[in-house]
C-alpha positions, 0 to 999 in steps of 0.5 A: 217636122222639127229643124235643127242644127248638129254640134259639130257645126259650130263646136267640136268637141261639144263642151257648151250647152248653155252657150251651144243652146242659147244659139240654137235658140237664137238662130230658130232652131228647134232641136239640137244634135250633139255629136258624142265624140268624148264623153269627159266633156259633156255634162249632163245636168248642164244639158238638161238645164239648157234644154230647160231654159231654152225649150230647144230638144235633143230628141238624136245624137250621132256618133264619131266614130274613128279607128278604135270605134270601129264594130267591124274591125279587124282589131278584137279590141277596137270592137269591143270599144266600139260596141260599149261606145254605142252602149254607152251612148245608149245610157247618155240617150236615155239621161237626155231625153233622146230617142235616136242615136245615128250615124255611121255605127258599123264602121269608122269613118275614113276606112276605105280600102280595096279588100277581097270577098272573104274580108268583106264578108267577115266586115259584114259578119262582125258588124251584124254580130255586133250591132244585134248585140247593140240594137237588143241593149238600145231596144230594152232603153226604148232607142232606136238605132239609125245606121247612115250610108256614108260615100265611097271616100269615107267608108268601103262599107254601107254607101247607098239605100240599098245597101243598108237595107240589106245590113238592117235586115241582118240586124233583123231589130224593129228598132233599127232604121236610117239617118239619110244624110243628102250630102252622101246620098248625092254622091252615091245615089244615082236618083236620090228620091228614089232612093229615099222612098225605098228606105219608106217606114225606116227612116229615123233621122235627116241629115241636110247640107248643101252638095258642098257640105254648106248651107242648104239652098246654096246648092245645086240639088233639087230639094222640091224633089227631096222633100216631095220623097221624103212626105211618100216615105212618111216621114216627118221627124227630124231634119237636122243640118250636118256641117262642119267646124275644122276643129273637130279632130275626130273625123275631120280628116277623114271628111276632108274638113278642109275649109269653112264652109259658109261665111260664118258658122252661125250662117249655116243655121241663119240661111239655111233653117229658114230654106229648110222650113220653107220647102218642107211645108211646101 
């Protein structure tokens, strides 16, 4: 398993890979996630030469996907985005040395409503539609594409194991899989190890934080549990901690960012990569 940190725990937008990596570097870290909220800010010969100076990898990025990023929206035009938004995360993956691009790609987050069976259905439809479309563009670049369940408050769409099952199947792309993250699967999952070994030979990426959204192992989860379903489910990749900066104007009001959550942002990575070693290689 290689352990590391997302982006938008300590920077928002991503801007700083020198700095950003020599931190990661710093902190133990061996891979960093970038989160692409905006394109203009990154450079992807400064990426790539921190990557070389530090040894740190960058083998998955994840999406921010807000309102106008948004494959299933009712708004034609908001689809179409969202469609060359992953499409062109595509071709950022593939400058970087990334295999895996993650995070919600069916909807955007905060959209959470009460709609009728016919609206769902038509939500379904257009996601499936357009994430087939998606999964064929990453697939013929060698991508895979690890769709995230998000809780009930951040999205009316995929919030557990089950479900995303079922929208990876629609899909019907060997190149389609999970990122798991623990913080919604506590909210969601009424036993989250079995869940987990349901998504077995699926899973494409980890997402750890504490139930608080904080550092792992200052929580009240049972991560003896998790890793021990996460070994059955045969997965040994990548586990990446997911917190958060306030600054990161994207998605922090529909993750209801409201704080910091440890001491320091630098503490997350400080407790928490050490914790995350330790239980995994139990």
């Amino acid at each position: 398993m290689k352990f590391g940190i997302n982006s938008l725990a300590w920077q928002s937008p991503f801007s700083d890979p020198a700095g950003q990596f020599a931190k990661a570097k710093k902190y133990g870290c061996d891979i960093y996630e970038i989160a692409v909220e905006d394109f203009s800010t990154i450079d992807v010969d400064a990426v790539n030469a921190a990557k070389k100076e530090t040894g740190i990898q960058t083998p998955t990025i994840c999406g921010a996907f807000g309102e106008t990023r948004d494959v299933s929206s009712e708004n034609p035009q908001y689809r179409q985005t969202g469609l060359q938004y992953i499409k062109d995360m595509t071709d950022f993956a593939v400058k970087i040395d990334c295999k895996v691009i993650a995070g919600p790609l069916y909807s955007a987050v905060g959209k959470a409503r009460q709609i009728s069976e016919d609206e769902k259905k038509q939500q379904w439809d257009w996601a499936v539609e357009n994430l087939k479309i998606a999964a064929e563009y990453a697939q013929d670049k060698g991508i895979k594409l690890a769709i995230e369940p998000l809780n009930r408050f951040e999205t009316d769409f995929i919030n557990t194991v089950e479900q995303g099952l079922e929208l990876i199947a629609r899909i019907g792309y060997s190149n389609v899989g999970f990122l798991l993250d623990t913080f919604h699967m506590n909210v969601e999952e009424a036993d989250i190890p079995g869940a987990i070994r349901s998504a077995r030979g699926l899973i494409m990426d980890l997402h750890t934080c504490a139930n608080n959204r904080g550092t792992p192992g200052q929580d009240n989860f049972d991560w003896k549990a998790i890793a021990a379903a996460i070994r059955d489910a045969g997965y040994d990749d990548y586990c990446v901690i997911e917190s958060f900066t306030p600054d990161c104007k994207e998605i922090a009001k529909a993750a209801s960012v409201w704080r910091p959550f440890a001491k320091s942002p630098e503490a997350i990575a400080e407790n928490g990569l050490p914790f995350l070693r330790k239980v995994f290689a139990e």
